[in-house]
Every structure is written in structure tokens, then in C-alpha cells.
C-alpha positions as CSV (number, residue, x, y, z in Angstrom):
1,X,3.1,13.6,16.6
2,X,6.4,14.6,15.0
3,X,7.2,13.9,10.9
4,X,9.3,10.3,11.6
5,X,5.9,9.4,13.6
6,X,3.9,10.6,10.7
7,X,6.1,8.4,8.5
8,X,5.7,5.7,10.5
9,X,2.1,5.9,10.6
10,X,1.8,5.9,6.9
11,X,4.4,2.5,6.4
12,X,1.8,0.9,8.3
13,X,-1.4,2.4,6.3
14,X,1.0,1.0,3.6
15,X,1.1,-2.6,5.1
16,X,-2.6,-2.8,6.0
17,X,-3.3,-1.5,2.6
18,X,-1.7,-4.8,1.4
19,X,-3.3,-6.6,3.5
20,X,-6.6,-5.4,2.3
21,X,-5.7,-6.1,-1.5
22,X,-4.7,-9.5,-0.4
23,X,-8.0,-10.1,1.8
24,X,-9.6,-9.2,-1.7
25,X,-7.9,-11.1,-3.9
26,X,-9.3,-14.4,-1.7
27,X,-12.5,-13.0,-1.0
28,X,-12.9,-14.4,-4.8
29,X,-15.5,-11.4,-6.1
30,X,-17.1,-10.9,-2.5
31,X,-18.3,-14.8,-2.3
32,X,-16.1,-15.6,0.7
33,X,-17.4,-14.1,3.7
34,X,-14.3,-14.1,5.8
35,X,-11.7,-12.5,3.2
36,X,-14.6,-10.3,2.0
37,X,-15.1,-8.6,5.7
38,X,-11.0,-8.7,6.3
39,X,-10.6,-6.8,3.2
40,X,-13.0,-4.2,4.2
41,X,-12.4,-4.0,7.9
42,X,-8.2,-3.5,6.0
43,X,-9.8,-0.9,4.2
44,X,-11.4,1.2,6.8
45,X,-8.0,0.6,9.0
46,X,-5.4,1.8,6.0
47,X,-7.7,4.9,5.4
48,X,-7.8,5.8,8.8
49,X,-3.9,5.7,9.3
50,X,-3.8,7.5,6.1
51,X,-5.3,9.8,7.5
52,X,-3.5,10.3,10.5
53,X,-0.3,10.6,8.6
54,X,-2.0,13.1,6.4
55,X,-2.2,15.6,9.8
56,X,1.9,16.1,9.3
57,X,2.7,15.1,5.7
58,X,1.6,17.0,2.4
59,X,-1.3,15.3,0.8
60,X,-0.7,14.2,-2.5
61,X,3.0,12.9,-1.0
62,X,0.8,10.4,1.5
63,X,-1.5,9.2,-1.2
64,X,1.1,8.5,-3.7
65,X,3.5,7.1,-1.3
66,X,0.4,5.1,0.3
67,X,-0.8,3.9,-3.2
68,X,3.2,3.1,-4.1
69,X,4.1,0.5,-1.3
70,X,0.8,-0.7,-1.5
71,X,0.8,-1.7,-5.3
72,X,4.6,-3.0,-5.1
73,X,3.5,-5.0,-2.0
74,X,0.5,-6.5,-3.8
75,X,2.7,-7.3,-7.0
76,X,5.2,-8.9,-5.0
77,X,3.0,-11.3,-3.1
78,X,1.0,-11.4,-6.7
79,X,3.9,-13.2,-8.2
80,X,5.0,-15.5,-4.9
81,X,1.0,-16.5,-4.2
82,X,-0.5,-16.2,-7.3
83,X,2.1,-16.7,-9.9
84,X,1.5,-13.3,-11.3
85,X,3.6,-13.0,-14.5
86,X,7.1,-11.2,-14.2
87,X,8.7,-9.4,-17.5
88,X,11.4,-7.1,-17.7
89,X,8.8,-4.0,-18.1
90,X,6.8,-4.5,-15.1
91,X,10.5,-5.0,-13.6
92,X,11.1,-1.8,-14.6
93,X,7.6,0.3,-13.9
94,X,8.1,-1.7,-10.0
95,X,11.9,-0.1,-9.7
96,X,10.0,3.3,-10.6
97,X,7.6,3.0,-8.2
98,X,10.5,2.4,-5.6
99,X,12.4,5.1,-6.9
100,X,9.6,7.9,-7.0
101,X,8.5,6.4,-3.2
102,X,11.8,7.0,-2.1
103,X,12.1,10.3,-3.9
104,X,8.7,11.5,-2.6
105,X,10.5,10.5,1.3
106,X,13.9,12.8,0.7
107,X,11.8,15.6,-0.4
108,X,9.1,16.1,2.2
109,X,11.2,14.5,5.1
């Protein structure tokens, strides 16, 4: 597996990592069975790519990149599902986020 694979492999441990905080958020304090198994079975899957893309990428670069799309992704569909509140500082702390992700991506490759 080359370093644009690796890459690859962690957008997608990204995604599923989403999908398990979004799994979570219906499973409604683990009393709904179906979102409560998703979110885990999400879980398991976003570690395991994680750690696939760990093979070729520096560590603390994965996790924080992982961590990164996964908590702009979850505030995103936060505020379109769930009518999370949007104010010009978590504006800004989500542009960070972007930013460091991004930074994080020119510097190891």
C-alpha cells in the first residue's frame, strides 16, 4: 500500500467515524437497539481502517487528522439534523480544524 492509499484509507476511517457518532447520537443513550449496534459495529470499522492507514502514515498525524474530519463531519450534520447552534466562534474553531487537517496533509504527504 503506497502513501495516497494510506490517505485514502484514513478519509474513509474518517467517514465511518461519522457514521458511528451519528449511529450514537440516535441510539438515544444506548436504548435503541439498532443505532446502538450501528454505532458500534461504526466503531470497530473506523478503528480498524485507522489502523490500516497507521501502517504508512505517522501516528499522531492519523489520529488527529481521523479525530478532525470526524468532529467537523459530526458538527456539520449536528447543525443540518439536529439544529445544533451555529455562532461565529465555533465558525471559527471548525475553519481551524480544516486548516490544521489540511496542514497535517502537506506535511506528512
Amino acid at each position: 500500500m503506497g502513501l495516497t492509499m494510506a490517505w485514502l484509507i484514513l478519509l474513509a476511517a474518517s467517514a465511518v467515524e461519522i457514521l458511528m457518532a451519528l449511529a450514537l447520537k440516535y441510539a438515544n443513550g444506548w436504548t435503541r437497539l439498532w443505532p446502538s449496534i450501528g454505532g458500534v459495529a461504526a466503531a470497530l470499522g473506523s478503528v480498524f481502517l485507522l489502523t490500516l492507514a497507521m501502517k504508512h502514515l505517522p501516528a499522531g498525524t492519523a489520529y488527529v487528522v481521523w479525530t478532525g474530519i470526524g468532529s467537523f463531519g459530526i458538527t456539520v450534520l449536528g447543525v443540518m439534523l439536529f439544529n445544533d447552534p451555529v455562532s461565529t466562534p465555533r465558525v471559527i474553531c471548525m475553519t481551524l480544524i480544516v486548516l490544521s487537517v489540511a496542514g497535517l496533509k502537506l506535511i506528512d504527504g
